[in-house]
Each structure stands twice: as C-alpha cells, then as structure tokens.
C-alpha positions as CSV (number, residue, x, y, z in Angstrom):
1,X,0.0,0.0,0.0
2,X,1.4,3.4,-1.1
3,X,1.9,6.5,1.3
4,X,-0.9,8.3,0.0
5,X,-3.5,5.4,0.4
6,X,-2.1,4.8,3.7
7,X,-2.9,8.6,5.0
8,X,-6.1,8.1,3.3
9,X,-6.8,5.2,5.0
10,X,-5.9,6.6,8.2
11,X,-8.3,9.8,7.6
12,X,-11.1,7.8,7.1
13,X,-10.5,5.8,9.4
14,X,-10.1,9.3,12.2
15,X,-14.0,9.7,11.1
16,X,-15.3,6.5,11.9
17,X,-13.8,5.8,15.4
18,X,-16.0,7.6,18.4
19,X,-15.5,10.5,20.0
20,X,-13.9,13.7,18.3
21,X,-11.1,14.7,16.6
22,X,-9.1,18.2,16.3
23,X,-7.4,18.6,12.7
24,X,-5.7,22.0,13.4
25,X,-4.9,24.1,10.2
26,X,-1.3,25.6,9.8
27,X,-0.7,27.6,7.0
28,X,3.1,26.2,5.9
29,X,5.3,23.6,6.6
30,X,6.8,25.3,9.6
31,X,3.1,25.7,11.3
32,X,2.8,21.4,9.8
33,X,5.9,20.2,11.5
34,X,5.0,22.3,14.8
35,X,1.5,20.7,14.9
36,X,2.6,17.3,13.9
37,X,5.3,17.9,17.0
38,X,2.3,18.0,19.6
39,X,0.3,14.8,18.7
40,X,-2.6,16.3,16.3
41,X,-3.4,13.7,13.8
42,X,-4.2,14.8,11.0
43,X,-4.1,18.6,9.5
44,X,-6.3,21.2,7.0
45,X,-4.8,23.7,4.7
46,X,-6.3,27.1,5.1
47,X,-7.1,29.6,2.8
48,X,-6.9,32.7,5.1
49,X,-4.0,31.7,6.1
50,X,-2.3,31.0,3.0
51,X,-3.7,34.5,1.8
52,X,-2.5,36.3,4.7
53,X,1.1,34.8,5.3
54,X,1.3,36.1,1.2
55,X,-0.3,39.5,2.0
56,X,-3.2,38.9,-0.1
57,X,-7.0,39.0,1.5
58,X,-9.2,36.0,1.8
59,X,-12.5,35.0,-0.3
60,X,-11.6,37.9,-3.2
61,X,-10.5,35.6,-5.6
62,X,-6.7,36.4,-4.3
63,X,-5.4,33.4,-4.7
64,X,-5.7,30.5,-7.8
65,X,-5.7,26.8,-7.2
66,X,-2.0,26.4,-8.2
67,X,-1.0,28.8,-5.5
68,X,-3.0,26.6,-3.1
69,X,-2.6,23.5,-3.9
70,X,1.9,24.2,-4.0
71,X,1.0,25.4,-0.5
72,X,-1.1,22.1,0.2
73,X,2.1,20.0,-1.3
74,X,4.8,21.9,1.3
75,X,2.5,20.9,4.0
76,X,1.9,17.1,2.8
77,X,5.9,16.8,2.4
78,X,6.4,18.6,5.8
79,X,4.9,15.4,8.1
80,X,3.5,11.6,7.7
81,X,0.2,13.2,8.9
82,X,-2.9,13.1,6.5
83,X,-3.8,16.6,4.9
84,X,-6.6,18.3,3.4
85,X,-7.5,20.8,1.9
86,X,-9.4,24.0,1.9
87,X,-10.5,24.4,-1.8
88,X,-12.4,27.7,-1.8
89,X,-15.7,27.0,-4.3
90,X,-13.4,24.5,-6.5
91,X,-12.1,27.7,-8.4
92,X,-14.8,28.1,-10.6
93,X,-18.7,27.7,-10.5
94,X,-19.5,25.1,-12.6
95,X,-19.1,21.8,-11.8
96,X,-16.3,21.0,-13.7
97,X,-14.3,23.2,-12.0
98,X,-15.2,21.3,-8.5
99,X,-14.1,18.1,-10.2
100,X,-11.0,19.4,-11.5
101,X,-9.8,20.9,-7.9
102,X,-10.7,17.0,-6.1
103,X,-8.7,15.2,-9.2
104,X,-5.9,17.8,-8.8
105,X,-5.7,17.7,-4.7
106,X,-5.5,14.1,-5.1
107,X,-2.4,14.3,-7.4
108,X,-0.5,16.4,-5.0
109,X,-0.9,14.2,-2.4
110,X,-4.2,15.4,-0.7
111,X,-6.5,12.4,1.1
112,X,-9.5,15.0,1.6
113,X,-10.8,18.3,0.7
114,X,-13.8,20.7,0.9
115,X,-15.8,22.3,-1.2
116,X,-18.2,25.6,-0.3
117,X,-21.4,27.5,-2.1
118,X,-19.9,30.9,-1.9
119,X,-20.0,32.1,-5.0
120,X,-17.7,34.5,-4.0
121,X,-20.0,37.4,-5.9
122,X,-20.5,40.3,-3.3
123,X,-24.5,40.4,-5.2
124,X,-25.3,36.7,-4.9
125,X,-22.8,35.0,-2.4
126,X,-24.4,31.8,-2.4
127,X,-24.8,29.4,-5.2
128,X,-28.5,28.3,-5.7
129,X,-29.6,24.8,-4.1
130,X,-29.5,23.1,-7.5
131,X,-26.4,24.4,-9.2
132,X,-24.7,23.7,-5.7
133,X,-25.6,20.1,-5.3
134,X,-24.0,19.5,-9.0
135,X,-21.2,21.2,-7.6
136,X,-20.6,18.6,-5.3
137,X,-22.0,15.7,-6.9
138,X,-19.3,16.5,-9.2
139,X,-16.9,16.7,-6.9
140,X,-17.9,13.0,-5.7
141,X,-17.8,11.3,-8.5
142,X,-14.0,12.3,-9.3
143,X,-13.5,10.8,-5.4
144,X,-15.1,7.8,-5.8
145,X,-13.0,7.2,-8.8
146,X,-9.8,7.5,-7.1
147,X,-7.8,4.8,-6.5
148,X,-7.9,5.6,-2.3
149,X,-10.9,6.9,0.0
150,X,-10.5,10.5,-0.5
151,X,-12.5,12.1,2.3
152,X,-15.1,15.1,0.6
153,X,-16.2,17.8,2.7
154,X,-19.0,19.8,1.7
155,X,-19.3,23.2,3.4
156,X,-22.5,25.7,3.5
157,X,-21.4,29.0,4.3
158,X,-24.4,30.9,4.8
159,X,-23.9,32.1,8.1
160,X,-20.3,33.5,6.8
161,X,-22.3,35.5,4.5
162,X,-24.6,36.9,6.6
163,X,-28.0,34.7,6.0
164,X,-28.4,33.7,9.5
165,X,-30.7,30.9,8.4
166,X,-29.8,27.7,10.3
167,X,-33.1,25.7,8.4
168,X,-31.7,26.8,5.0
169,X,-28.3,25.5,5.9
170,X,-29.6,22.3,7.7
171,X,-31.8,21.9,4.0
172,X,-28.4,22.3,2.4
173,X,-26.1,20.4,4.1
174,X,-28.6,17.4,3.8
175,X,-28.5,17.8,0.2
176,X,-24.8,17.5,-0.1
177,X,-24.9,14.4,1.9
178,X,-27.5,12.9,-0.3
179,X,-25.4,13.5,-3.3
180,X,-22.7,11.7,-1.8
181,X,-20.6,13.6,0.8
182,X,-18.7,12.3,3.7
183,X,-18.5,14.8,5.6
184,X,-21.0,18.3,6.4
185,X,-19.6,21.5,7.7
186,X,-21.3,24.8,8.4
187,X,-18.5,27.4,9.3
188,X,-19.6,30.3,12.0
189,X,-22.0,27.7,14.5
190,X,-21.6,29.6,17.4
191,X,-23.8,27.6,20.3
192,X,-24.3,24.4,21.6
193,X,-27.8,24.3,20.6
194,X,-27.0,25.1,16.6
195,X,-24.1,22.6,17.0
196,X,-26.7,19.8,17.8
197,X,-29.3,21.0,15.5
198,X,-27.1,20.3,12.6
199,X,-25.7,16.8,14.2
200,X,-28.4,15.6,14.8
201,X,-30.5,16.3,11.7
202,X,-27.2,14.9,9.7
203,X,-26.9,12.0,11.8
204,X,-24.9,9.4,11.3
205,X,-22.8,11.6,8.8
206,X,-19.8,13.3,10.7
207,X,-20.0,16.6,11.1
208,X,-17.1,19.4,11.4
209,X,-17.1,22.5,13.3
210,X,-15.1,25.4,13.3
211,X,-13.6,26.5,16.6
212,X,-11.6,29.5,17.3
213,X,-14.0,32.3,16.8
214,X,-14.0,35.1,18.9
215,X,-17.3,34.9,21.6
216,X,-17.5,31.0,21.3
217,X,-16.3,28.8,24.2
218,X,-17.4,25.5,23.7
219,X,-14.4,23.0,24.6
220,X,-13.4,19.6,22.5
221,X,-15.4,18.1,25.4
222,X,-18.5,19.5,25.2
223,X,-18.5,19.3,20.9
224,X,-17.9,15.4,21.3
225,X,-20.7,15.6,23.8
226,X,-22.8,17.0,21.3
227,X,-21.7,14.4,18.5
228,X,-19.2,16.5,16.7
229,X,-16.9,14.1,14.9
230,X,-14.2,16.3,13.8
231,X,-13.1,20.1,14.9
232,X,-11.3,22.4,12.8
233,X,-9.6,26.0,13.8
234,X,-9.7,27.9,9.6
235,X,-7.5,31.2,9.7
236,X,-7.6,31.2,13.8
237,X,-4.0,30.1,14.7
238,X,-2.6,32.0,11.7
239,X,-4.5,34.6,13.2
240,X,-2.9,34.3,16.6
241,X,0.0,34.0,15.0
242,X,0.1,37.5,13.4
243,X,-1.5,38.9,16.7
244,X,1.7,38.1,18.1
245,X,3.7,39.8,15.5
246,X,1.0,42.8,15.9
247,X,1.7,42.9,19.7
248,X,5.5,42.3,19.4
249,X,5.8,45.1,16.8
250,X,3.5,47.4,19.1
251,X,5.3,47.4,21.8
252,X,8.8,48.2,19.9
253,X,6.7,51.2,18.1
254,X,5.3,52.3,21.5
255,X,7.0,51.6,24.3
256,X,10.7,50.8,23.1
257,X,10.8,47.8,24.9
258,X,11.5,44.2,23.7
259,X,9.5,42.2,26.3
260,X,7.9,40.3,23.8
261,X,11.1,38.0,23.7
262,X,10.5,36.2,27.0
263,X,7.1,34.7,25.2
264,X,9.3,33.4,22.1
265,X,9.4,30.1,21.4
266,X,13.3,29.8,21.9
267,X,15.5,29.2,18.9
268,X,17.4,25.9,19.7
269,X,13.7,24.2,20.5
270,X,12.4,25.3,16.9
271,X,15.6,24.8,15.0
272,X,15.7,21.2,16.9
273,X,12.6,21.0,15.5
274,X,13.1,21.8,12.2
275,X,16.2,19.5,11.7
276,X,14.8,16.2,12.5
C-alpha cells in the first residue's frame, strides 16, 4: 500500500472511530511540523491563512488553485500526517471546476478536501440549491474514482455570508450528503444548541465544526458531547499568529521595549525542531 492510500486510509479511518477529533490548520510547513510535534493527527490547509502569510485577502478571488494547492504540497511533504484541503468554491462555478480541484488535490498528495457554495460574488454569495448540489456531486464522482478513500467535505457558508438561516443550511447540508458527501460542515455555528441542530439532523454523517471564533467557548469536550466528529480551527491560529507579531511590533513602536522576547518560542527548540 502506497503512502498516500495509507494517509487516506488513516483519515477515514479518524471519522469513523467515536468521539472527536481536532485537525488544526497551519498555514506552511513550519506551522505542519509544529502541529505534527504535539500529537494532532491529522491537519487542513487554510485559505486565510495562505492569503494572509502572502499579504493577499481572503475569499476575493486572491489566490488561484496552483497557488493553493503548491502550499497544500509543502504541508503534505512537511509530516506523515494526512492533509486536506481547503479548496475555496473548486475555483470556478460550474461543476467541472469542483471536479478538477478534487482530481488535482489528489495528485499532490491530498487524502480530503472541501468544497463551499460561496459564489464569492459580493450580489449573490451563495450558489443556488440546485447548481450547488452538482457542484458537489461533481466533486464525488472524481473521489469515488480514485484509487484511495478520499475524504469530501462539503461546506455551507451561509452564516459566513450573513444569511443567519440555520433551516436553510440544515436543508443544504442534507442535500450534499444525499449527493454523496462524507463529511458536512457549516463554518460560523456559534452555540451548543445550533451545533446539535445540525448533528443531529445529519446523523450518522460526521460533522465538522469550526472553533476559534471570537465569543464562542465550547471545549473539544462539550463538541464530542454534542456528537461533533471532527473540529477544525480555519485562519484562527494564523491569526494568533500575526496577533503576536502585531503585539510584538506594538510594543517596539510604542514603548521601546523588547518584552515580547520572553514569550518566544526559543531558537534551539524550533531549530531542533526543524532539523529532524
């Protein structure tokens, strides 16, 4: 059995065992071997994270699939963990487009992916029911065709998008899972009692949520409580990340101080790190 099967394997194999899971998402291969370091078991590529470590914005059509999927291959080479992707709305909006992104994941060494129904137009942000069904339907049928379980994700983003419509996204989610999903996520659930709304009307599909939102507390605990199979963090650690740097540079700017140090990870435990 070949390395990539092997991850793949292993994935699927994360969504099927009880209790929950935390896939953390760095954003290069540094942020991958520090994870890896610290006994996650699997990791997600993120697209806000990517965009921002490049100085580019998030969901504006900044960055192209190459871009992301050259970032997604630095993190697969970085650790034996299995990786998958963040792949935006495929790239394009018909459904070709979400079956080239799956075929071209797989083929840099991706064992999952997700696909969303932003449209990523500011007038209509969210692809029609119908069209984005296909969308993923397409997306499946590459999967299923490959020669190891790659693990499909399909995302509704409405309440990223301001349509604070939990039915609508229950209705959709649903749909993606009837056309052949393995996994349902709504980004921007932000209570216990929406988390197990969507669990439970998905059940026995597994279902990922998004932590590390500013305002929501719920622990790994309570989410595998709820029947939350898998937990995901997006942009938030590359976030925290460049809240550091914000903070560090601050205080030079303001206070001429260089207290920040003594909060450092130090340089022979990263460089230790990064040489094994």
């Amino acid at each position: 059995m070949d390395v990539q099967t092997l991850r793949a394997e292993a994935f699927k194999a994360l969504h099927e065992r009880e209790g929950a899971f935390v896939m953390p998402n760095p954003w290069d291969a540094g942020s991958a071997r520090l994870l890896a370091s610290l006994g996650f078991e699997a990791l997600a590529t993120t697209s806000a994270g990517l965009a921002f470590s490049l100085g580019r914005p998030d969901a504006e059509g900044a960055l192209g699939l190459d871009e992301v999927l050259d970032n997604a291959g630095e993190i697969v080479d970085a650790t034996p963990l299995p990786v998958a992707a963040d792949l935006e709305n495929g790239f394009g909006d018909l459904p070709e487009a979400c079956a080239l992104a799956i075929q071209r994941a797989a083929e840099a060494g991706l064992v999952g992916g997700s696909i969303e129904d932003a449209s990523g137009q500011q007038a209509s942000p969210i692809y029609d029911m119908g069209l984005a069904v296909e969308r993923v339907r397409a997306a499946v049928q590459v999967a299923r065709g490959l020669p190891f379980p790659f693990t499909l994700c399909a995302r509704a983003e409405n309440l990223l998008h301001g349509r604070q419509d939990l039915d609508d996204t229950i209705l959709r989610l649903q749909a993606y899972a009837e056309a052949g999903a393995d996994v349902l996520y709504a980004p921007g659930l932000r209570t216990a009692e929406e988390v197990r709304a969507v669990v439970q009307a998905l059940a026995p599909r597994p279902v990922n949520v998004l932590m590390g939102m500013s305002g929501v507390s719920l622990s790994v605990n309570q989410l595998q409580d709820l029947g939350v199979r898998r937990i995901s963090v997006g942009s938030s650690m590359a976030r925290a990340a460049f809240g550091a740097l914000h903070r560090a540079a601050m205080e030079i700017r303001e206070q001429g101080t260089f207290g920040y140090g003594e909060h450092a990870l130090p340089f022979d435990q990263l460089n230790d790190l990064f040489r094994r």
